[in-house]
C-alpha positions as protocol buffer text, in pm:
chain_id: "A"
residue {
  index: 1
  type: UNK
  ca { x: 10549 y: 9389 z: 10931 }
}
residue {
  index: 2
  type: UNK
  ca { x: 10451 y: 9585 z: 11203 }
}
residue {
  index: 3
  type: UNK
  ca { x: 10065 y: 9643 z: 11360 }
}
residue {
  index: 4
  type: UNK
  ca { x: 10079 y: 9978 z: 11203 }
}
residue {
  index: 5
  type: UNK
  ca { x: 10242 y: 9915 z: 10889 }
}
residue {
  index: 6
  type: UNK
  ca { x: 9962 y: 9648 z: 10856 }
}
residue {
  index: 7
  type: UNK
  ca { x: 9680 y: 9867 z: 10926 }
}
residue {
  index: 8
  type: UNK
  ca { x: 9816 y: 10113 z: 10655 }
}
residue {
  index: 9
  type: UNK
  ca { x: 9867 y: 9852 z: 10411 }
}
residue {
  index: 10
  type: UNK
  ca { x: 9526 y: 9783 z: 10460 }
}
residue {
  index: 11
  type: UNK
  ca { x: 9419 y: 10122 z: 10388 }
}
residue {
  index: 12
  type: UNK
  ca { x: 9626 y: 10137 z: 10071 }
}
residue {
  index: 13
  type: UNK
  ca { x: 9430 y: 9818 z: 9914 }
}
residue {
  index: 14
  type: UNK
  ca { x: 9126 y: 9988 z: 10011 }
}
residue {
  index: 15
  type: UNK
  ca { x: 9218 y: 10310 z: 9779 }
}
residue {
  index: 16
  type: UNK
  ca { x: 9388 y: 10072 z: 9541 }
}
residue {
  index: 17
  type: UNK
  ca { x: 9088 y: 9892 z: 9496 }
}
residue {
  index: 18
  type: UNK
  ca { x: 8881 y: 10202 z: 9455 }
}
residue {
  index: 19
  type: UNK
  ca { x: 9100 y: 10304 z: 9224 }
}
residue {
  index: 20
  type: UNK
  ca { x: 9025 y: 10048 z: 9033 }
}
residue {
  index: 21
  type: UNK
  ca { x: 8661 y: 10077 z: 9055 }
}
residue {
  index: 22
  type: UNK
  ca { x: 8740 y: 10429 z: 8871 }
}
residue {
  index: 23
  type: UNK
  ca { x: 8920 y: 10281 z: 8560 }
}
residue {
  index: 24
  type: UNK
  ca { x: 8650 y: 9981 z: 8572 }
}
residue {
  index: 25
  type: UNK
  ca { x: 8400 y: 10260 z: 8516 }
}
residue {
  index: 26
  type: UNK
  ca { x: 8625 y: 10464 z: 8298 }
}
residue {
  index: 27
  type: UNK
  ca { x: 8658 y: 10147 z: 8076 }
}
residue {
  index: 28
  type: UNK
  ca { x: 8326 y: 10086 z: 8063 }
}
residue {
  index: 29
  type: UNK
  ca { x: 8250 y: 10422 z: 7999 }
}
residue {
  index: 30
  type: UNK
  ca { x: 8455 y: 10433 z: 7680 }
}
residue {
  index: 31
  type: UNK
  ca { x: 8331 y: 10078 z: 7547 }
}
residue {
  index: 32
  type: UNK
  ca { x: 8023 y: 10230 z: 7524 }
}
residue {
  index: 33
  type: UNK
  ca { x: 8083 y: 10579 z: 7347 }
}
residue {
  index: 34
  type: UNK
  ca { x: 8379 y: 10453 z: 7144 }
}
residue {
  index: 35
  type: UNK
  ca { x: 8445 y: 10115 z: 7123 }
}
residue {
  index: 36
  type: UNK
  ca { x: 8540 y: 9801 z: 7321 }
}
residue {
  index: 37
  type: UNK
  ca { x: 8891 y: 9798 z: 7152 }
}
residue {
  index: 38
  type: UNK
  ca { x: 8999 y: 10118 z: 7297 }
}
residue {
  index: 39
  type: UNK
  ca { x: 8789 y: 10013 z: 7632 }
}
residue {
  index: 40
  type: UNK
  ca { x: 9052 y: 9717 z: 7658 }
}
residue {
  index: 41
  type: UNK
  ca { x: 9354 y: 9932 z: 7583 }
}
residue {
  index: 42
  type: UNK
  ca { x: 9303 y: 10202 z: 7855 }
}
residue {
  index: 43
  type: UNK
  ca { x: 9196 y: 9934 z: 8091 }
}
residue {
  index: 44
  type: UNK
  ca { x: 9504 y: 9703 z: 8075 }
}
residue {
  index: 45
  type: UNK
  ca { x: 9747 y: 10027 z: 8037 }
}
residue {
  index: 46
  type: UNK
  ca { x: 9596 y: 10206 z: 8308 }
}
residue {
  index: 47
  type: UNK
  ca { x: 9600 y: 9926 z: 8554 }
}
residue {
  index: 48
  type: UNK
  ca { x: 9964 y: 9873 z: 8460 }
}
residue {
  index: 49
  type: UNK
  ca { x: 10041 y: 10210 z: 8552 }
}
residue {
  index: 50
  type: UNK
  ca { x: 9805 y: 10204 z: 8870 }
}
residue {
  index: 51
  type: UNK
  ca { x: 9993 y: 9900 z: 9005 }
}
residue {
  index: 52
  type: UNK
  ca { x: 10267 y: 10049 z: 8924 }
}
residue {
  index: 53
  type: UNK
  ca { x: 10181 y: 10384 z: 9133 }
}
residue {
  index: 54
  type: UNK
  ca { x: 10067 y: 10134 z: 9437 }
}
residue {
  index: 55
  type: UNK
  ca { x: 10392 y: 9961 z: 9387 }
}
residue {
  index: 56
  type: UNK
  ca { x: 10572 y: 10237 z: 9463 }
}
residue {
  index: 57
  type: UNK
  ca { x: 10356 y: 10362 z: 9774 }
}
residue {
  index: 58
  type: UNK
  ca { x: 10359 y: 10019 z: 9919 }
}
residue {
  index: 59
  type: UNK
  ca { x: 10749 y: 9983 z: 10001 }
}
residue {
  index: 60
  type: UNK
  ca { x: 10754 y: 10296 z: 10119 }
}
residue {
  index: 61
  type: UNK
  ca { x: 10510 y: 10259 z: 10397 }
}
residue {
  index: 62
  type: UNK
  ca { x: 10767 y: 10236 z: 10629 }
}
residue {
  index: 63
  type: UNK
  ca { x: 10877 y: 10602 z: 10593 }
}
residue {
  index: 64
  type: UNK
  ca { x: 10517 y: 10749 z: 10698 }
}
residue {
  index: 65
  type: UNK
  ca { x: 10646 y: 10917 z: 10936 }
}
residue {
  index: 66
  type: UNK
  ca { x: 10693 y: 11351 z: 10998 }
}
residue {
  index: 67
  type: UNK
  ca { x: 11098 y: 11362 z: 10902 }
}
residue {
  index: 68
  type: UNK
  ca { x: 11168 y: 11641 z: 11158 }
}
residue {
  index: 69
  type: UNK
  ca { x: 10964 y: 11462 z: 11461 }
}
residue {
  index: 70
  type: UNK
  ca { x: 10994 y: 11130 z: 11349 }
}
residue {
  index: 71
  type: UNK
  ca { x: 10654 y: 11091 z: 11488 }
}
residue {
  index: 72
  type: UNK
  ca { x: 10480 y: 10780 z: 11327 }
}
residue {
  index: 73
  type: UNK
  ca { x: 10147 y: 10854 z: 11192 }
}
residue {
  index: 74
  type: UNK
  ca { x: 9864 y: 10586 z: 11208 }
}
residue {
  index: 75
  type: UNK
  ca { x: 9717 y: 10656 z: 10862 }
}
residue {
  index: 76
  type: UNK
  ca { x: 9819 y: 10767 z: 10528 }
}
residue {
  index: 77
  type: UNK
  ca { x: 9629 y: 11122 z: 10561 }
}
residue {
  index: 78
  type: UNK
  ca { x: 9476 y: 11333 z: 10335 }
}
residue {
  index: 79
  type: UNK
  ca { x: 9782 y: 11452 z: 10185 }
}
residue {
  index: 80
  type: UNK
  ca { x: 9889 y: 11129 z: 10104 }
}
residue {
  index: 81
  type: UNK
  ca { x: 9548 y: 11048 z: 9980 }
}
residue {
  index: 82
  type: UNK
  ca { x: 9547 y: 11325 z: 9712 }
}
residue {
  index: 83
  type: UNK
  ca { x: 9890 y: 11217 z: 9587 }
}
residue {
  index: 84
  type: UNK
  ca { x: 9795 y: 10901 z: 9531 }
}
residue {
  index: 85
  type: UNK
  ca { x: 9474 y: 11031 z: 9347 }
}
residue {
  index: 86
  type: UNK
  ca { x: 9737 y: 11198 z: 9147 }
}
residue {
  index: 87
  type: UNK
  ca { x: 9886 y: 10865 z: 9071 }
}
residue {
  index: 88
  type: UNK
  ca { x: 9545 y: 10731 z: 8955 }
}
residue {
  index: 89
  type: UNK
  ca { x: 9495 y: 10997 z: 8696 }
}
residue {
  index: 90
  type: UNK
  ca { x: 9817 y: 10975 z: 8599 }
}
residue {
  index: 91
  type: UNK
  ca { x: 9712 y: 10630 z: 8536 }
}
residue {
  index: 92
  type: UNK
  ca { x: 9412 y: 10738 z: 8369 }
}
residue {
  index: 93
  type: UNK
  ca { x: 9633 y: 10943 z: 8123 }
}
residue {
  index: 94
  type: UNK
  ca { x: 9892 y: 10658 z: 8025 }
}
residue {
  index: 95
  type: UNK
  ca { x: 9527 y: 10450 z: 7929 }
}
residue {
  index: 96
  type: UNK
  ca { x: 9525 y: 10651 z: 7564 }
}
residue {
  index: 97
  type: UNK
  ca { x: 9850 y: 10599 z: 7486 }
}
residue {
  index: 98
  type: UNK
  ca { x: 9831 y: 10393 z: 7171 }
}
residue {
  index: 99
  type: UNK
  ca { x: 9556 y: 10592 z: 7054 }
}
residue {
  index: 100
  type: UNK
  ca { x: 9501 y: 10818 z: 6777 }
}
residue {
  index: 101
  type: UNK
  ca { x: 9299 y: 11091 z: 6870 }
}
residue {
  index: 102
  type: UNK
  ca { x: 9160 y: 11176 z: 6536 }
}
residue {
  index: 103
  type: UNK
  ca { x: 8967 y: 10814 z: 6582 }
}
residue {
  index: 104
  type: UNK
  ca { x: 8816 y: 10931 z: 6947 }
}
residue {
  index: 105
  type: UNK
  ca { x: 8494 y: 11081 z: 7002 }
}
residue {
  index: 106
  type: UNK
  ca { x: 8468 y: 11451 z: 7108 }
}
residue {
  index: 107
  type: UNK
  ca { x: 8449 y: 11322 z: 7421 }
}
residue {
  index: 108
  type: UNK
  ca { x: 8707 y: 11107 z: 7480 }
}
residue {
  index: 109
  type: UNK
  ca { x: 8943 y: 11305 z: 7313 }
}
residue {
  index: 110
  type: UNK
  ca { x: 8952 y: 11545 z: 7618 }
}
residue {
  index: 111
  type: UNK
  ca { x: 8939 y: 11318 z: 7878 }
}
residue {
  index: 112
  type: UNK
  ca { x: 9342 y: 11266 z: 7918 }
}
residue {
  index: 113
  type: UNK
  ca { x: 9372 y: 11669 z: 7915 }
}
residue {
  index: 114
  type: UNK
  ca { x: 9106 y: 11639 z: 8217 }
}
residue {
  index: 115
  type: UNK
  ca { x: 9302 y: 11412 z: 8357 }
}
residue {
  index: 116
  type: UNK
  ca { x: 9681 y: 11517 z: 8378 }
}
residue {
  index: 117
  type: UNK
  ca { x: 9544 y: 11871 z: 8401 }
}
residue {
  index: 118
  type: UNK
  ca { x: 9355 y: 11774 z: 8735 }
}
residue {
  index: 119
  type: UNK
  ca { x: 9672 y: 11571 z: 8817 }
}
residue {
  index: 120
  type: UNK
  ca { x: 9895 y: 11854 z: 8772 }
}
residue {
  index: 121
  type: UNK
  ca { x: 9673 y: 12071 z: 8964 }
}
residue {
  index: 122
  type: UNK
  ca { x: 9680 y: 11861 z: 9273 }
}
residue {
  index: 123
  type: UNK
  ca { x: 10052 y: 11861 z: 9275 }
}
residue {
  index: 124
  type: UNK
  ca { x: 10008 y: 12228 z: 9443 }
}
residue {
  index: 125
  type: UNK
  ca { x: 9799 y: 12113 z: 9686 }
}
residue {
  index: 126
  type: UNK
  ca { x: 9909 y: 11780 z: 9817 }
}
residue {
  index: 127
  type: UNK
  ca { x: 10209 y: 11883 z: 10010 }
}
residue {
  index: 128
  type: UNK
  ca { x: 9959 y: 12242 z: 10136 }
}
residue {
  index: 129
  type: UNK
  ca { x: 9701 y: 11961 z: 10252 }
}
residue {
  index: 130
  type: UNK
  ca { x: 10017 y: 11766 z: 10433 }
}
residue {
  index: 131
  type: UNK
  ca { x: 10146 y: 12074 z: 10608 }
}
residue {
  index: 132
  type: UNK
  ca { x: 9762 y: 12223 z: 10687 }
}
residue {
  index: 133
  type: UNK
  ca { x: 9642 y: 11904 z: 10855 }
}
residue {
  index: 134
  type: UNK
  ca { x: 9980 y: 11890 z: 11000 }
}
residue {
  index: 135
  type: UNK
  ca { x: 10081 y: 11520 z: 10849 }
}
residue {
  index: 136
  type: UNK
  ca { x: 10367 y: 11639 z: 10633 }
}
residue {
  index: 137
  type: UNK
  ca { x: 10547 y: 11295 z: 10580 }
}
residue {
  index: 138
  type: UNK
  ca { x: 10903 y: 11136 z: 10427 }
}
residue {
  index: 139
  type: UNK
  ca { x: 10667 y: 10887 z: 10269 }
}
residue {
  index: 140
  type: UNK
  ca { x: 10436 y: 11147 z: 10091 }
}
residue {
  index: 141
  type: UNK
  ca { x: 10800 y: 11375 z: 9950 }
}
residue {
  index: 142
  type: UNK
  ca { x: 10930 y: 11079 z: 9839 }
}
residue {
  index: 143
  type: UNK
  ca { x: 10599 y: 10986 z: 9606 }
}
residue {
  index: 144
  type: UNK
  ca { x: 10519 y: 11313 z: 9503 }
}
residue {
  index: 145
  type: UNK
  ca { x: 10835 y: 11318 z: 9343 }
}
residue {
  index: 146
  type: UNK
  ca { x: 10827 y: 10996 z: 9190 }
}
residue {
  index: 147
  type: UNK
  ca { x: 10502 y: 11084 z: 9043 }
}
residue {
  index: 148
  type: UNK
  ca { x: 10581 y: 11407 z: 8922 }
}
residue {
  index: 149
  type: UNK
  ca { x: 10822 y: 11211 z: 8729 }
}
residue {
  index: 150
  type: UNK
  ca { x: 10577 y: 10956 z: 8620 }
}
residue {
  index: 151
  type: UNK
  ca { x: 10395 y: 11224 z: 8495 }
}
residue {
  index: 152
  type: UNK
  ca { x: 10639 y: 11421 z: 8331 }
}
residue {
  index: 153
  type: UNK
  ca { x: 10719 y: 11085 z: 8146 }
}
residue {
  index: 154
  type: UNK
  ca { x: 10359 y: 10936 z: 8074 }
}
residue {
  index: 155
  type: UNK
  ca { x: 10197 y: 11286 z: 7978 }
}
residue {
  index: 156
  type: UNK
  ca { x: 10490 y: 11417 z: 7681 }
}
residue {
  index: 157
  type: UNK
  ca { x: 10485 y: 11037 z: 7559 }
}
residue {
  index: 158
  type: UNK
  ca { x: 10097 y: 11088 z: 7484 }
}
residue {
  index: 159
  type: UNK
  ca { x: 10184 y: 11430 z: 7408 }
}
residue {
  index: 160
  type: UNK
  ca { x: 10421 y: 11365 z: 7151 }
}
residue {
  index: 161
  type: UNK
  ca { x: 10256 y: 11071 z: 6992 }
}
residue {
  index: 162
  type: UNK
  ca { x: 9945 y: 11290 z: 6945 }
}
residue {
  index: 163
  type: UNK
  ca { x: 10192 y: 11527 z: 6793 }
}
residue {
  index: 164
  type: UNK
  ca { x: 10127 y: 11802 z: 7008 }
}
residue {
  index: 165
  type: UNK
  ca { x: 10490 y: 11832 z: 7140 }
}
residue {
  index: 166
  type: UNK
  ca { x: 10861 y: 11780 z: 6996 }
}
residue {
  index: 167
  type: UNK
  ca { x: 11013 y: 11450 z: 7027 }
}
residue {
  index: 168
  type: UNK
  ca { x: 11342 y: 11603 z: 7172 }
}
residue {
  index: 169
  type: UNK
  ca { x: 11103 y: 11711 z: 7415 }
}
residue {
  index: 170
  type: UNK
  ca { x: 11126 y: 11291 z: 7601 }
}
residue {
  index: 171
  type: UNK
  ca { x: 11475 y: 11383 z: 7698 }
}
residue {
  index: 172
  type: UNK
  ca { x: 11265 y: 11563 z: 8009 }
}
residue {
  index: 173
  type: UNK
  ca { x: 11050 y: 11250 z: 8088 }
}
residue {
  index: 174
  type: UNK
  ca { x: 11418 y: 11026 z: 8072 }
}
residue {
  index: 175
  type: UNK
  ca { x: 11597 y: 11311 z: 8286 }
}
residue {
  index: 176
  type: UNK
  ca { x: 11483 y: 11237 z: 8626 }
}
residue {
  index: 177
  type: UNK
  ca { x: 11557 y: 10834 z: 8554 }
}
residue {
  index: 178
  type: UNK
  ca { x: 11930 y: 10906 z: 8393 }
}
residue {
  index: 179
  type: UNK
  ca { x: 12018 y: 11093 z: 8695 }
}
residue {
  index: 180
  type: UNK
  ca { x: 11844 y: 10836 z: 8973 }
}
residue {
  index: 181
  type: UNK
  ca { x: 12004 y: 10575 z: 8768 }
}
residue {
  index: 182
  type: UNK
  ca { x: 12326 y: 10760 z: 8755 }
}
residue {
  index: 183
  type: UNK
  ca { x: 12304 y: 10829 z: 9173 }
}
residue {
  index: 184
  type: UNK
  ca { x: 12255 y: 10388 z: 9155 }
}
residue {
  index: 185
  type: UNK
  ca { x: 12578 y: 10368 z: 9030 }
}
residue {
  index: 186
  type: UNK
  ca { x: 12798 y: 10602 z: 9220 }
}
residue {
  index: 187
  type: UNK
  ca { x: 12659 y: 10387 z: 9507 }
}
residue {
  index: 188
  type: UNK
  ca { x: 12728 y: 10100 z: 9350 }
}
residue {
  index: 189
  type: UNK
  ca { x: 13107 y: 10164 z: 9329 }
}
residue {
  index: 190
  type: UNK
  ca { x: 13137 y: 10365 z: 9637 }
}
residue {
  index: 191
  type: UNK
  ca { x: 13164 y: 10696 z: 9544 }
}
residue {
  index: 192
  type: UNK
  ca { x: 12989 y: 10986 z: 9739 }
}
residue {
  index: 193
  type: UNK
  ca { x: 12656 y: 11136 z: 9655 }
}
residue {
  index: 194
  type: UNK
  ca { x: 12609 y: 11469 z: 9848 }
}
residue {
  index: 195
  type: UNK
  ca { x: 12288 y: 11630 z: 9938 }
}
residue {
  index: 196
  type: UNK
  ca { x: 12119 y: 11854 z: 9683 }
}
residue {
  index: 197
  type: UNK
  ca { x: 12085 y: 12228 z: 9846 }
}
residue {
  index: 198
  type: UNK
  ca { x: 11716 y: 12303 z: 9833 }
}
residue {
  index: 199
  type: UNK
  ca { x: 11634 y: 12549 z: 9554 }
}
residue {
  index: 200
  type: UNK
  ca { x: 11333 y: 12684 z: 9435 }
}
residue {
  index: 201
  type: UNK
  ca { x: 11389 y: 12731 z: 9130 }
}
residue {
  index: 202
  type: UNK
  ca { x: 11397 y: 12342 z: 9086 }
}
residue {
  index: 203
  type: UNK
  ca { x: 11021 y: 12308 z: 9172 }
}
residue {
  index: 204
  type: UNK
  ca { x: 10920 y: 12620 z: 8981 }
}
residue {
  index: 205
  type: UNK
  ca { x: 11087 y: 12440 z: 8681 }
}
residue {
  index: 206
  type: UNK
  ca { x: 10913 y: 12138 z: 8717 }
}
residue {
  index: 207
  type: UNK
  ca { x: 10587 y: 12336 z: 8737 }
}
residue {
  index: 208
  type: UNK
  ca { x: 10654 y: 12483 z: 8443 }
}
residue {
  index: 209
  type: UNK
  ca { x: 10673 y: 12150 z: 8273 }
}
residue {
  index: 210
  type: UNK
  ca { x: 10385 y: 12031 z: 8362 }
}
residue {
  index: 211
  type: UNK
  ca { x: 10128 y: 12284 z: 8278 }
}
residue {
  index: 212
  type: UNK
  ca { x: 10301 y: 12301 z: 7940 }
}
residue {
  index: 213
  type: UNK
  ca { x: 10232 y: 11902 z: 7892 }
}
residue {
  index: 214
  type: UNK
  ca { x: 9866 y: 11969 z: 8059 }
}
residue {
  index: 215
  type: UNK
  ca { x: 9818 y: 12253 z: 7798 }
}
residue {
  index: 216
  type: UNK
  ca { x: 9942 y: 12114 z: 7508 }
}
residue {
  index: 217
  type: UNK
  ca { x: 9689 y: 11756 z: 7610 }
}
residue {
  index: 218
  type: UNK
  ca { x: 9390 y: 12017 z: 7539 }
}
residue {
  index: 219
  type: UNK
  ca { x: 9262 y: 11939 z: 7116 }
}
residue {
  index: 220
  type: UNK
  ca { x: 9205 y: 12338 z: 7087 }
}
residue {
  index: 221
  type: UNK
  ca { x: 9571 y: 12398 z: 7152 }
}
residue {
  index: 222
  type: UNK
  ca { x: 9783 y: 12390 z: 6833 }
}
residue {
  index: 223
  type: UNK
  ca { x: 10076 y: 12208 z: 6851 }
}
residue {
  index: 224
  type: UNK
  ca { x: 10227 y: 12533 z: 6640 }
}
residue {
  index: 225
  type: UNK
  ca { x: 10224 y: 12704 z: 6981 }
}
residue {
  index: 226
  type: UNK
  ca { x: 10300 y: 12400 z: 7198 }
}
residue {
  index: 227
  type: UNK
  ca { x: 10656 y: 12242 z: 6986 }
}
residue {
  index: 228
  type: UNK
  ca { x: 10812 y: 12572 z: 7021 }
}
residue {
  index: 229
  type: UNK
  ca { x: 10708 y: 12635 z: 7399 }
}
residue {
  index: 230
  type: UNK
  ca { x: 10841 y: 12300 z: 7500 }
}
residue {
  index: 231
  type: UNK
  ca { x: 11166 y: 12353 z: 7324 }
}
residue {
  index: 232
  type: UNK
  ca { x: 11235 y: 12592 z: 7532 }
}
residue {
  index: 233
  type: UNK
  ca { x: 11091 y: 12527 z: 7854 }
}
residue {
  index: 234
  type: UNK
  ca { x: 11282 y: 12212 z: 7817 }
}
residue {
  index: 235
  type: UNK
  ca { x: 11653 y: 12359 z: 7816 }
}
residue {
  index: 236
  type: UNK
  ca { x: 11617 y: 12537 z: 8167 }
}
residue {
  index: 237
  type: UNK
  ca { x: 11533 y: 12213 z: 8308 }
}
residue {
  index: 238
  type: UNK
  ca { x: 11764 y: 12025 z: 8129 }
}
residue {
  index: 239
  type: UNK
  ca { x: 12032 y: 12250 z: 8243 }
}
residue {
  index: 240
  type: UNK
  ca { x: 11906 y: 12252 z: 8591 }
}
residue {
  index: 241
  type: UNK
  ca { x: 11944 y: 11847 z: 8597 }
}
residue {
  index: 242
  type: UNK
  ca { x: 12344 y: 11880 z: 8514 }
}
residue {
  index: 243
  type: UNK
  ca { x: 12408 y: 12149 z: 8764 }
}
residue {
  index: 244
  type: UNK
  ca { x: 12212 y: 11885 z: 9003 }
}
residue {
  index: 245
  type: UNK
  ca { x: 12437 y: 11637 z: 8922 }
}
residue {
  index: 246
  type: UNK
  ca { x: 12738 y: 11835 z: 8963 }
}
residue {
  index: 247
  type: UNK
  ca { x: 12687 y: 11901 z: 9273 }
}
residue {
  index: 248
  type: UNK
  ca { x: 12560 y: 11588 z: 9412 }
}
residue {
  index: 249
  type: UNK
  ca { x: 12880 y: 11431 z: 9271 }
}
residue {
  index: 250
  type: UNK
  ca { x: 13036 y: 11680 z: 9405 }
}
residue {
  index: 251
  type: UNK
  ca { x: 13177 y: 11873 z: 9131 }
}
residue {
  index: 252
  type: UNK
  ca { x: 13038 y: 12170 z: 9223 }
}
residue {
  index: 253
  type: UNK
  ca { x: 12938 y: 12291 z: 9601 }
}
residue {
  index: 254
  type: UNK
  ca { x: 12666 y: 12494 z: 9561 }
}
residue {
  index: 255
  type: UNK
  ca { x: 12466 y: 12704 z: 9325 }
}
């Protein structure tokens, strides 16, 4: 490992350690207006998933670097920073899964709407952050994405277990993995995989999705309005994913 690569490694336990701090307090927090058994269960769940987020920043350290320049940056950045605070609430959010929310104080209850709602929030402003303070990086595309997945998979799991959205609505949170998992294997036996033409549209979807899963987290929201709305917001996306993979296995050219 390189000096640099060292000294951002080191920055990344420092905010991985802080991290922790947060669901150490969070924890704590809840052992004391709830109870120690749900303090336990968001601790070891979020941790999981806050490794996990860590994980994924860690082996990509090597790409922090501006992808048109291909100048090397000494430090994560701000940008980088925020989508990693992303991660941590995302974190945050998977803690409650397990739970039944009609056994959580009034407090608790909202605190996973606070959280993927802040999270989902900060997905608009990471990459403006990035391209404001001028550190716009290959390493901070490549984990926004992956956590915008995260999300979308973590968030409609609580979502749906608290019976606020549709089960069929999951086949979004599996979506992104099929088709990474289907991209593995076209590699894997040597076929191509072509470039995905940037489209708008695909981000705007994704959006979508998210403040629909943010919205239906909130207790005030009935899942009367929220099943339906998901349904639907679901097949443009769903649809969006096959034309995806049409084209990057080069079915179809361009949309």
């Amino acid at each position: 490992m390189s000096a640099n690569s060292t000294t951002i490694a080191h920055e990344l336990y420092k905010l991985g350690t802080l991290g922790t701090i947060f669901l150490a307090l969070t924890s704590t927090t809840l052992s004391f207006i709830d109870s120690t058994k749900l303090a336990a269960s968001f601790l070891i769940i979020s941790m999981i998933s806050w490794l996990y987020v860590l994980a994924n920043c860690h082996r990509r350290l090597h790409l922090n670097y501006d992808p048109k320049s291909k100048q090397r940056f000494q430090k994560l950045g701000i940008g980088n920073h925020l989508t990693l605070a992303r991660g941590l609430l995302i974190g945050a959010t998977a803690g409650f899964i397990g739970t039944d929310p009609s056994t959580l104080s009034k407090f608790s209850v909202f605190l996973p709407a606070i959280f993927y709602t802040v999270a989902a929030i900060g997905d608009a402003l990471d990459g403006y952050i990035a391209r404001v303070t001028m550190q716009t990086t290959q390493l901070g595309s490549e984990l926004d994405n992956e956590l915008d997945a995260f999300g979308l998979l973590i968030a409609p799991v609580l979502a749906v277990l608290w019976g606020k959205l549709h089960f069929t609505y999951l086949f979004v949170s599996a979506a992104f993995y099929i088709f990474r998992l289907g991209i593995y294997f076209r590699n894997h036996q040597g076929k191509p995989v072509y470039e995905l033409i940037p489209n708008q549209f695909r981000r705007r979807l994704a959006g979508y999705q998210m403040g629909l899963v943010a919205t239906s987290l909130w207790a005030p929201v009935p899942a009367e309005l929220t099943k339906p709305v998901g349904i639907l917001l679901m097949i443009p996306l769903l649809i969006r994913f096959l034309l995806d993979w049409l084209q990057i296995s080069g079915r179809i050219k361009k949309q």
